[in-house]
N, C-alpha and C positions, 0 to 999 in steps of 0.2 A: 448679627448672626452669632450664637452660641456656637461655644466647642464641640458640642453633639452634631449640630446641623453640617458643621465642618466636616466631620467623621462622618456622618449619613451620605452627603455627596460624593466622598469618594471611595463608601463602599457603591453606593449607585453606580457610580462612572466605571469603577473595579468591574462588579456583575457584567454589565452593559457591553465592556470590552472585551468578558470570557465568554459572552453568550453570544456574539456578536463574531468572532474570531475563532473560539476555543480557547482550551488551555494551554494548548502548546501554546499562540500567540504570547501568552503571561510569562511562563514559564520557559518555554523555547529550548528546554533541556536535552529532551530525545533526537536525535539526528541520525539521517541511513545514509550510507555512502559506496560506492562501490568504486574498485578499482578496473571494470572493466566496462560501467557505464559511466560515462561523462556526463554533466548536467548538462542538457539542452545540446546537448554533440550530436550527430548518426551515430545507430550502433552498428558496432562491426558485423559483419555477417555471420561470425562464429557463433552468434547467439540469435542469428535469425532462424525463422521455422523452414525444415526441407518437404514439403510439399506445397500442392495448391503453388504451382508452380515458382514458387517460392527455393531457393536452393542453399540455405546455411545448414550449420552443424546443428543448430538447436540444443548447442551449450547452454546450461544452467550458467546465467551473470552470480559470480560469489558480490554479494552483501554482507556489511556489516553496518552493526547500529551500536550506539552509543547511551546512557543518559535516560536509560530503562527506568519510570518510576517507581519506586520502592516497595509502595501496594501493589502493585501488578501481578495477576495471578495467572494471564496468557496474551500471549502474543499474536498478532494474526498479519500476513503479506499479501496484498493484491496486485496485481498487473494489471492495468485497464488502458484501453484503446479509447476514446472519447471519440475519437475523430472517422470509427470505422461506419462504414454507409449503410450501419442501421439506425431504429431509433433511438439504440440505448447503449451505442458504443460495444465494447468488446473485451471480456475478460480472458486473459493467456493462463496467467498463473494465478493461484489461491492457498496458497498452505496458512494450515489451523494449527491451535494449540501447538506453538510451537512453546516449551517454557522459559520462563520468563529470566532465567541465566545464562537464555543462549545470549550469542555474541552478534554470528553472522551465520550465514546462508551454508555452511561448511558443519555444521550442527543440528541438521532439522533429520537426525534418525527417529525421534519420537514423533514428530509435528506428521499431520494428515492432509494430504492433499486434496482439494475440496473439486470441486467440478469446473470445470472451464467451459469458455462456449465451443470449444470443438466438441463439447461432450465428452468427454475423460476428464481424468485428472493429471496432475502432473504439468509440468512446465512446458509449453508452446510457444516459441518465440513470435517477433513481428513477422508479419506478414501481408502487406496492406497491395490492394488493386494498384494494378502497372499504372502509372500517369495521374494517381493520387499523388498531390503534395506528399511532402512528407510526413505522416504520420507522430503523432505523440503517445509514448508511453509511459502511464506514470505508474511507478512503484512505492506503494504504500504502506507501512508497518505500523500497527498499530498497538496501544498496549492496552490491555480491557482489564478490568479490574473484577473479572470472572472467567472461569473457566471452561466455557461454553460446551456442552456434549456435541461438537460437530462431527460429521463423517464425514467420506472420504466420497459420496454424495450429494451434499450439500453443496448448493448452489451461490453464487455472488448473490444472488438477489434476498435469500434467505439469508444471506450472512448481515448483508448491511442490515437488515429489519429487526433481527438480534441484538446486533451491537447500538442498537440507540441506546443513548441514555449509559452505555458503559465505557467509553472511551476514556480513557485516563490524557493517552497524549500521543499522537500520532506525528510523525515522518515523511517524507516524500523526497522522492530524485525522479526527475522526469530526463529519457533518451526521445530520441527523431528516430527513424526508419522510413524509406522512400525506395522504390522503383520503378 
C-alpha cells in the first residue's frame, strides 16, 4: 500500500464521518448554552407558554452561542417539540437572519421572527397536553454560510428546505417540559 492510498483512505473515512455526522461532528467548535435552560433539566415555568391552559410567563430563555464560523454570513434559531402529538412535532420559536456577530439571544434587534405553529411569530413557550410525559425541546442555532431573504412569514418547513446544502455548523441544548 503506497503513501497515496494511505491519504485516499483517510480523506475517505474524513468525508464519510462529515457526511455521516456533519461538520460540527469534526469540527465541534460552535456551542449554545443558556443560563436559564439546563441540558436535559424541566424548564421553569417562567418560560412556559400562558395559554391553552398552560400558565407561565412565556419569558424569552437568554442564549448565548459561542465558536461562530468565520464564513458565516447568518444565523438562524429553532425551537422544536419532536414529541408533540402530531405528525411532525412542533415549532415554538424561529428567528432568521440574525447576524453573524451576535453573541446571544439579548442581540436579535435585527434577526426576523419566522412563523411558529401557533401561527405568528415570535417566541411561544412549552406547552404539551396534561398527562404527556414530559416533553423535549430542542434549541437549535445554526450558522449558514448565506444570507437567506427570509420573512417574518416564513415557515419551519420552508426554512429547513432552504438551508440544505448550507449549513456551516450548528448547536443544540435540549430542556423537558411536562404537566
Amino acid at each position: 500500500m503506497g503513501p497515496y492510498r494511505k491519504f485516499s483512505v483517510k480523506v475517505f473515512i474524513l468525508a464519510l464521518v462529515s457526511a455521516v455526522f456533519g461538520l460540527t461532528a469534526i469540527a465541534g467548535a460552535m456551542t449554545l448554552k443558556s443560563s436559564d435552560i439546563q441540558t436535559n433539566a424541566m424548564i421553569s415555568k417562567r418560560f412556559v407558554f400562558n395559554s391553552f391552559g398552560c400558565t407561565g410567563d412565556n419569558a424569552q430563555p437568554r442564549l448565548a452561542w459561542s465558536g461562530v464560523p468565520k464564513n458565516t454570513k447568518a444565523l438562524a434559531l429553532a425551537v422544536f417539540d419532536p414529541d408533540a402529538p402530531t405528525t411532525v412535532g412542533f415549532v415554538h420559536w424561529l428567528v432568521l437572519r440574525i447576524p453573524p456577530t451576535s453573541m446571544s439571544t439579548t442581540s436579535l434587534s435585527t434577526a426576523i421572527n419566522g412563523l411558529t405553529d401557533f401561527g405568528e411569530p415570535g417566541y411561544h413557550g412549552p406547552c404539551p397536553p396534561p398527562g404527556d410525559k414530559p416533553h423535549r425541546y430542542i434549541f437549535t442555532l445554526y450558522a449558514l454560510d448565506t444570507d437567506f431573504p427570509f420573512t417574518d412569514h416564513t415557515t419551519y418547513a420552508a426554512f429547513r428546505f432552504t438551508i440544505r446544502g448550507h449549513v456551516l455548523a450548528s448547536a443544540g441544548l435540549t430542556g423537558r417540559y411536562g404537566r
